[in-house]
N, C-alpha and C positions, 0 to 999 in steps of 0.2 A: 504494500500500500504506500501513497506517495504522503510523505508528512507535508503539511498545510503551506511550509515556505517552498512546497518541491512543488508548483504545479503543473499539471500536465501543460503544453503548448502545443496546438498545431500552428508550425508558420509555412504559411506560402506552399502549403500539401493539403488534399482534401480527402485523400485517404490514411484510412487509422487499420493498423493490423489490431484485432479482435481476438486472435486466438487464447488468450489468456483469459479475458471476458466469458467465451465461449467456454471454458471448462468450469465457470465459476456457475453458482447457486443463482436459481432465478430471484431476482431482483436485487441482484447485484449491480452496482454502477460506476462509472468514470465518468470525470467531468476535465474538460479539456478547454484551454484559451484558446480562439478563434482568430487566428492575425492572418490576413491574405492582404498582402502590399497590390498587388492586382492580379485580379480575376477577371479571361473574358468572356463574355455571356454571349456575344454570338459574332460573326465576321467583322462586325463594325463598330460595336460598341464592346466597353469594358469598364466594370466597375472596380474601387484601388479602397485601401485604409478602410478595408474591412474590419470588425472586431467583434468581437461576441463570444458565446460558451457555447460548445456543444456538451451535452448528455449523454451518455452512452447506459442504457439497459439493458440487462441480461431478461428475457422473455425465455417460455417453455422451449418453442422452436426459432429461436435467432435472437436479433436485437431491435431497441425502441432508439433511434436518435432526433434527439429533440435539441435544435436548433434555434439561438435570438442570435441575431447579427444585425448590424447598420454599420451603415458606408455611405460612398456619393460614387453617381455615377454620372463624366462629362454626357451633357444632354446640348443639344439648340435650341432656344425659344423658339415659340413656332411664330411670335408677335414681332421679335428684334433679329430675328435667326443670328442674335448671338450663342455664345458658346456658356453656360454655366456650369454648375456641379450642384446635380440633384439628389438632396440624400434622402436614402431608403431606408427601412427597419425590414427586419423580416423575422416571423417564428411561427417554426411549423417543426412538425413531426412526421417521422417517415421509419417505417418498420421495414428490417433488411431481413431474411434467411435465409438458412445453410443453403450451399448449392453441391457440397463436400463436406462429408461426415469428417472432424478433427482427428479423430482417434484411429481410422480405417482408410480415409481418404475413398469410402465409396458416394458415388455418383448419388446424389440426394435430388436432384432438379426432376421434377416429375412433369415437365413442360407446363404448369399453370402458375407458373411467377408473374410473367405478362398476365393474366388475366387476372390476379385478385388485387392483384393493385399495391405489390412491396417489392420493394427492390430487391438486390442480390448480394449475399458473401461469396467473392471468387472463390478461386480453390488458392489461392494467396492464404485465406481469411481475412483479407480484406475487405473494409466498407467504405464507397466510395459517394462522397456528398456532392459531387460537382453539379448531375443533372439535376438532384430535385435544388441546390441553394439556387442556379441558374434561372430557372421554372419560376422559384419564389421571388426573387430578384426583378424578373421581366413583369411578371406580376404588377407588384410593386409600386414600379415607376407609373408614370401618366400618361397617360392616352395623347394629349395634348401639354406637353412639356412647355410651362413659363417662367421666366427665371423673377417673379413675383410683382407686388405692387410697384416697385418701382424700376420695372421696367419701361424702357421711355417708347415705348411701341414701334410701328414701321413709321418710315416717313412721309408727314403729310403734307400731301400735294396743294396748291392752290386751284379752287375752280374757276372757271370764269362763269360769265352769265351774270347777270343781276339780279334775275329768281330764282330763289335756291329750285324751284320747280325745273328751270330751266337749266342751271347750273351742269356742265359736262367737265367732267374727267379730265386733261388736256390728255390724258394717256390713251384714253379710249375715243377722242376725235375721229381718228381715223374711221371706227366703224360706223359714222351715222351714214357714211355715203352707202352703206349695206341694205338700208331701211327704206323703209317706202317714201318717196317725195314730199310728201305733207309732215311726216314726223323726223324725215331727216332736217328741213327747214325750221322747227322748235327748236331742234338740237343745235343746231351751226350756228 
């Protein structure tokens, strides 16, 4: 067992070998520091200064990891399409098992892991957090990404016109010649 000044740490690794876990008593547990300098969630984006705890349980058939993390992940306004740094929180819990008996190294996967909905211990006895912290991560972030109130929005055009009725775009002049005669003549 790790005394109180020893704490576990995962840095900049998302998988934890279990095998020690795996031989211990159900509801047994490890708790682990969560430091990921950057993490990337998919071809284009990456979240960095991850931190948080993971969990680790020992369940009848496998383990319970329960995960809280926050970070920031560079985002662009979608108002200033500047560049910000959006931070997320995430916790969630995700059930891993055997895929490989510890003791025998027989084949335990009985093809329904895909379907009940937990992940997998390799025959490493490895558990690996990348896909579901990724999932929770994308989650997460915003649909519509703004880097907040004081953001100073796009910039604003001047119209012309004298009636705001009337009032055209200078940008979009070009298209009244598109329109029917009588309502491109409002417009111009």
């Amino acid at each position: 067992m790790v005394e109180a000044n020893q704490q576990r740490v995962l840095r900049d690794d998302t998988a934890v070998n279990v095998a020690g876990l795996l031989k211990g008593q159900t509801g047994a547990a490890r708790v682990y520091r969560l430091v990921l300098d950057g993490f990337a969630i998919d071809d284009e984006m990456s979240a960095r200064e991850i931190e948080g705890e993971l969990r680790l349980t020992r369940l009848g058939e496998g383990i319970l990891a329960g995960v809280e993390a926050a970070g920031v992940v560079p985002m662009e306004c979608v108002r200033c399409l500047r560049e910000y740094d959006q931070p997320f929180e995430v916790a969630f819990d995700e059930e891993y098992r055997q895929m490989v008996d510890l003791r025998t190294g027989v084949d335990l996967d009985d093809g329904e892991a895909d379907d009940e909905g937990f992940s997998r211990i390799d025959e490493n006895h490895e558990l690996d957090l990348r896909e579901p912290l990724r999932q929770e991560i994308l989650v997460a972030l915003p649909m519509r990404p703004d880097c907040g109130e004081a953001c100073p929005g796009p910039d604003v055009l001047e119209v012309g016109g004298e009636d705001e009725d009337e009032a055209v775009d200078e940008r979009l002049a070009a298209l009244a010649s598109l329109l029917p005669d009588e309502r491109a003549r409002k417009i111009g």
